[in-house]
C-alpha positions as MATLAB code, in Angstrom:
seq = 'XXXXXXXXXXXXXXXXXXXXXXXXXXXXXXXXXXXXXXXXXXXXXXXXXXXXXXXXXXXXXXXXXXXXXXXXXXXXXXXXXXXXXXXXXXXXXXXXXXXXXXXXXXXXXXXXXXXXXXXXXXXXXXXXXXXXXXXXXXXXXXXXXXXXXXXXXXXXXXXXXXXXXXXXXXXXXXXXXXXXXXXXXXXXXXXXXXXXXXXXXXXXXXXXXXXXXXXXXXXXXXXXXXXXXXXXXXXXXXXXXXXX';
ca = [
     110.408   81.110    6.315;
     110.709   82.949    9.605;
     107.647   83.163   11.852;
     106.580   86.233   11.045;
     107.027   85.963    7.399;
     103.793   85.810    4.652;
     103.141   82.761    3.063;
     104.544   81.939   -0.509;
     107.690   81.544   -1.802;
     110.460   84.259   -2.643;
     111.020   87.939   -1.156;
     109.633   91.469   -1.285;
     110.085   94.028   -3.489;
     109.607   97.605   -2.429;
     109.411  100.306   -4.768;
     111.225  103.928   -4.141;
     112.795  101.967   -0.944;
     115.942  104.060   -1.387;
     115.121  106.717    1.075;
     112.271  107.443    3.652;
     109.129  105.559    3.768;
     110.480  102.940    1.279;
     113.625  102.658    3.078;
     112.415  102.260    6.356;
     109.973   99.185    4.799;
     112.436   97.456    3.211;
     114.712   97.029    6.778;
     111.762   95.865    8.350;
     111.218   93.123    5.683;
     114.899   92.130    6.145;
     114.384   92.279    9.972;
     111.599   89.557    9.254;
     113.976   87.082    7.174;
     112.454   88.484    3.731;
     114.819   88.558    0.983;
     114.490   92.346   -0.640;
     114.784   94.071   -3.687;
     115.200   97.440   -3.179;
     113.898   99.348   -5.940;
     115.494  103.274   -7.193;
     115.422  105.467   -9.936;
     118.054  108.077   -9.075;
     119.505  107.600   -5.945;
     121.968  104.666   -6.203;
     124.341  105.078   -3.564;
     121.454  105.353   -1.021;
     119.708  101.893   -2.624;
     123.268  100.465   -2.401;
     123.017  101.149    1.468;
     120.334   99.879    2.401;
     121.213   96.745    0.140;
     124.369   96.208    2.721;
     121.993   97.154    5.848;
     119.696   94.435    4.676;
     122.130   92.209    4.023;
     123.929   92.467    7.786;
     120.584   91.671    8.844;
     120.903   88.157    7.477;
     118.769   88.156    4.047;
     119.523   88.769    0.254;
     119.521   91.986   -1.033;
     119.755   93.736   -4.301;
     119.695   97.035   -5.576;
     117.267   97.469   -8.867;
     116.676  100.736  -11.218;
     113.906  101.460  -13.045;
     111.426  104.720  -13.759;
     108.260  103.242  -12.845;
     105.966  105.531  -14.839;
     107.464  103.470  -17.891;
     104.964  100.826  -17.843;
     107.816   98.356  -19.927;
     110.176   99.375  -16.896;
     108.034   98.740  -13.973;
     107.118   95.561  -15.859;
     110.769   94.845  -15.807;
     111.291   95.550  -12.234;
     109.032   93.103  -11.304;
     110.072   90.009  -13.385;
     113.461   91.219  -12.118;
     113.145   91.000   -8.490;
     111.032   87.922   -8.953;
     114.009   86.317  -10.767;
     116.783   87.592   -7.845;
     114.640   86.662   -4.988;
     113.001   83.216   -6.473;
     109.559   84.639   -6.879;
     107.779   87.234   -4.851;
     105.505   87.360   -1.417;
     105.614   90.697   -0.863;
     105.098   93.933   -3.161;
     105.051   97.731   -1.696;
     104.255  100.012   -3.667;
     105.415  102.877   -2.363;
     106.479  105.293   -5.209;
     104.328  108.148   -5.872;
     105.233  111.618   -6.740;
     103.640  114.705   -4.596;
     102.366  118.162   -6.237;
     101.249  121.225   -4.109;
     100.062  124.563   -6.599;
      97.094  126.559   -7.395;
      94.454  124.920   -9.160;
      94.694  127.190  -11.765;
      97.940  126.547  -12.498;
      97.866  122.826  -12.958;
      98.895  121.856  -16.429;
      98.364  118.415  -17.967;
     102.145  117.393  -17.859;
     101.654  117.853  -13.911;
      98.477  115.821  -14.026;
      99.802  112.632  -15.678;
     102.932  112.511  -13.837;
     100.714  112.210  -10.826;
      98.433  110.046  -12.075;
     102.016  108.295  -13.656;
     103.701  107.866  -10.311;
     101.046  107.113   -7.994;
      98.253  105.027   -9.829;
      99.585  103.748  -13.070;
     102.964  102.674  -11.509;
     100.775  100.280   -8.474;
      98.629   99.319  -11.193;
     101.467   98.002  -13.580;
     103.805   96.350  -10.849;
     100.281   94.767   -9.110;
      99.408   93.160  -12.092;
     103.034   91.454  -13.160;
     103.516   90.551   -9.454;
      99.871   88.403   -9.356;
     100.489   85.778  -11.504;
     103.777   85.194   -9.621;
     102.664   85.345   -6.123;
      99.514   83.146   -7.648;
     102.469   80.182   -8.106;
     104.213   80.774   -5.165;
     100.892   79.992   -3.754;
     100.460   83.155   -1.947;
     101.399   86.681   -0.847;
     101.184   90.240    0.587;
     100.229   93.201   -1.473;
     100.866   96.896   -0.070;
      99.946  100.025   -1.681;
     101.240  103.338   -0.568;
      97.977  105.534   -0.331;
      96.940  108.896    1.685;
      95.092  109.706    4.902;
      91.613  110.991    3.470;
      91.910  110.312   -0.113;
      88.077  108.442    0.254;
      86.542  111.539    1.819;
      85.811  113.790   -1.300;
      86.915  116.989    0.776;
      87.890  119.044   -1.483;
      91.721  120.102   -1.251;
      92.563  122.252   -4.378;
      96.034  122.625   -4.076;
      96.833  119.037   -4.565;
      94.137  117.655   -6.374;
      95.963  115.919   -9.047;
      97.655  113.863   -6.270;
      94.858  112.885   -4.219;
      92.493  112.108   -7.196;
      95.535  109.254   -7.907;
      95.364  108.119   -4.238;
      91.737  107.418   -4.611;
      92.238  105.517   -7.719;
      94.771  103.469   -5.715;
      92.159  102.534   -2.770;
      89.717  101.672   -5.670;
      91.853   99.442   -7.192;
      93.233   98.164   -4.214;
      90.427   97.073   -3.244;
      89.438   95.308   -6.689;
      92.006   93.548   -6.246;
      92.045   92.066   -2.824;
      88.104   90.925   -3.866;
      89.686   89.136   -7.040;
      92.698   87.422   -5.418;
      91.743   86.189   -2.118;
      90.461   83.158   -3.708;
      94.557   82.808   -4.744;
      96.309   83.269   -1.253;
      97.110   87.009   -1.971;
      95.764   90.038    0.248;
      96.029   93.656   -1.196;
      95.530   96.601    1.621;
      96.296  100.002    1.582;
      98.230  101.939    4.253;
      97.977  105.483    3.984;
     100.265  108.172    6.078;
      98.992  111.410    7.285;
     101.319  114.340    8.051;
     104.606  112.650    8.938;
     108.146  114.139    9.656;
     108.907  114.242    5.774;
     106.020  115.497    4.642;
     106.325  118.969    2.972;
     103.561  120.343    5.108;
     102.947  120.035    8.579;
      99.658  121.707    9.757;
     100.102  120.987   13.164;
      96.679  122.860   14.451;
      94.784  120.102   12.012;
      96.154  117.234   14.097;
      94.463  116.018   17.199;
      97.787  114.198   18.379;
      99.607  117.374   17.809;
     102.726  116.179   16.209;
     103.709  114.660   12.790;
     103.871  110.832   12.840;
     107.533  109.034   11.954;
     108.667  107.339    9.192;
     108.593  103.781   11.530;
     105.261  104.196   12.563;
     104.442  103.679    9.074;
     106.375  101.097    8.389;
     105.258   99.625   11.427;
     101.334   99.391   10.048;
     103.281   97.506    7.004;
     104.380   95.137    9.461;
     101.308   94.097   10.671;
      99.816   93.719    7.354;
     103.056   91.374    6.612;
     102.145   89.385    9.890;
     100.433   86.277   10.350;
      97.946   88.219   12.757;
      96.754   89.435    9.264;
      96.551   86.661    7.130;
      92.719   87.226    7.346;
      92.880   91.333    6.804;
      92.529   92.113    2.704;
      90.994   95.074    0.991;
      91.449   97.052    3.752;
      92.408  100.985    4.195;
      94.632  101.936    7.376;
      95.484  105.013    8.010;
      98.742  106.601   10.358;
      97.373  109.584   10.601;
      97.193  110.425   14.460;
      93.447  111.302   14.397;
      93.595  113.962   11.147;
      90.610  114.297    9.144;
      88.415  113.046   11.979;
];
């Protein structure tokens, strides 16, 4: 275990850590000496990259499909990674489909698969990893959230998706209150507008510029740290001042 590594025994896995966000979290676990599993659904050759960038960083790597919203899948994906990696310290769930439309136009289908992606997926993979990271004695739970999901402002036009958010931070929080007793610390880091997003509303930010995909990842890396073995149930948000 390198110095900057969270306790317990095995390595992280990071869900939809193929591309972006995900991507950008898993090379900063392998930059700490974690072992990774980096998790895809579709985009293999990209997971296969990032599999040999993590491994010419020193650490193990493997590549792992599932679909997430399958609760047997995700289930899978867990006991998976903790079998590659010799258990698990780290989860990150990052995964979570986005949906912009009128509110009048929101079907059901479009309502589940957000509720699918971003809540039911973290739930599912949070609650297979626990009783591992419980024997490792200890680890680091991270849940992908978003910037204002616990205001209640209302934002029509992608309800669905931040009514799952908020049902992430709940949870989240649930858990870090039920597991810190066990070693484990559950937090939620939640981006704002950042170069991928699909919007950038540039007049609603008082930094006046979209945040990057590594200063996400690095608010992961704190949370991974030992400054923050002491930081659980917590909501932090790279949002460069939006919603203030």
């Amino acid at each position: 275990m390198t110095p900057t590594s969270p306790p317990g025994r095995g390595g992280a896995l990071v869900t939809g850590s193929a591309k972006g966000v995900g991507r950008a979290i898993a090379l900063l676990c392998a930059e700490a000496g974690i072992d990774v599993a980096v998790h895809y659904r579709n985009s293999e050759a990209e997971a296969t990259d990032v599999v040999a960038r993590c491994e010419a960083l020193g650490v193990r790597a493997v590549a792992l499909r599932a679909d997430v919203t399958v609760e047997a899948e995700a289930e899978g994906l867990v006991d998976a990674a903790a079998t590659a990696l010799g258990g698990l310290r780290v989860l990150v769930n990052n995964v979570g489909d986005y949906h912009r439309g009128p509110l009048d136009e929101l079907d059901g289908a479009t309502w589940r698969r957000m509720f699918d992606s971003n809540l039911h997926a973290t739930f599912t993979t949070c609650q297979r990893a626990v009783p591992v990271m419980r024997a490792g004695g200890g680890g680091r739970i991270v849940n992908v959230g978003y910037a204002g999901a616990e205001l209640l402002k209302a934002r029509p036009g992608i309800v669905a998706y931040v009514a799952a958010k908020a049902g992430v931070l709940h949870y989240t929080k649930a858990l870090a209150a039920t597991e810190a007793v066990h070693g484990i610390t559950a937090n939620v880091v939640s981006p704002g507008v950042l170069e991928n997003s699909v919007t950038k509303p540039l007049d609603e930010l008082p930094m006046g510029r979209t945040g990057t995909l590594d200063e996400l990842a690095g608010a992961v890396r704190y949370l991974l740290s030992p400054d923050a073995r002491y930081v659980t149930g917590v909501h932090l948000e790279v949002a460069g001042g939006w919603n203030l």
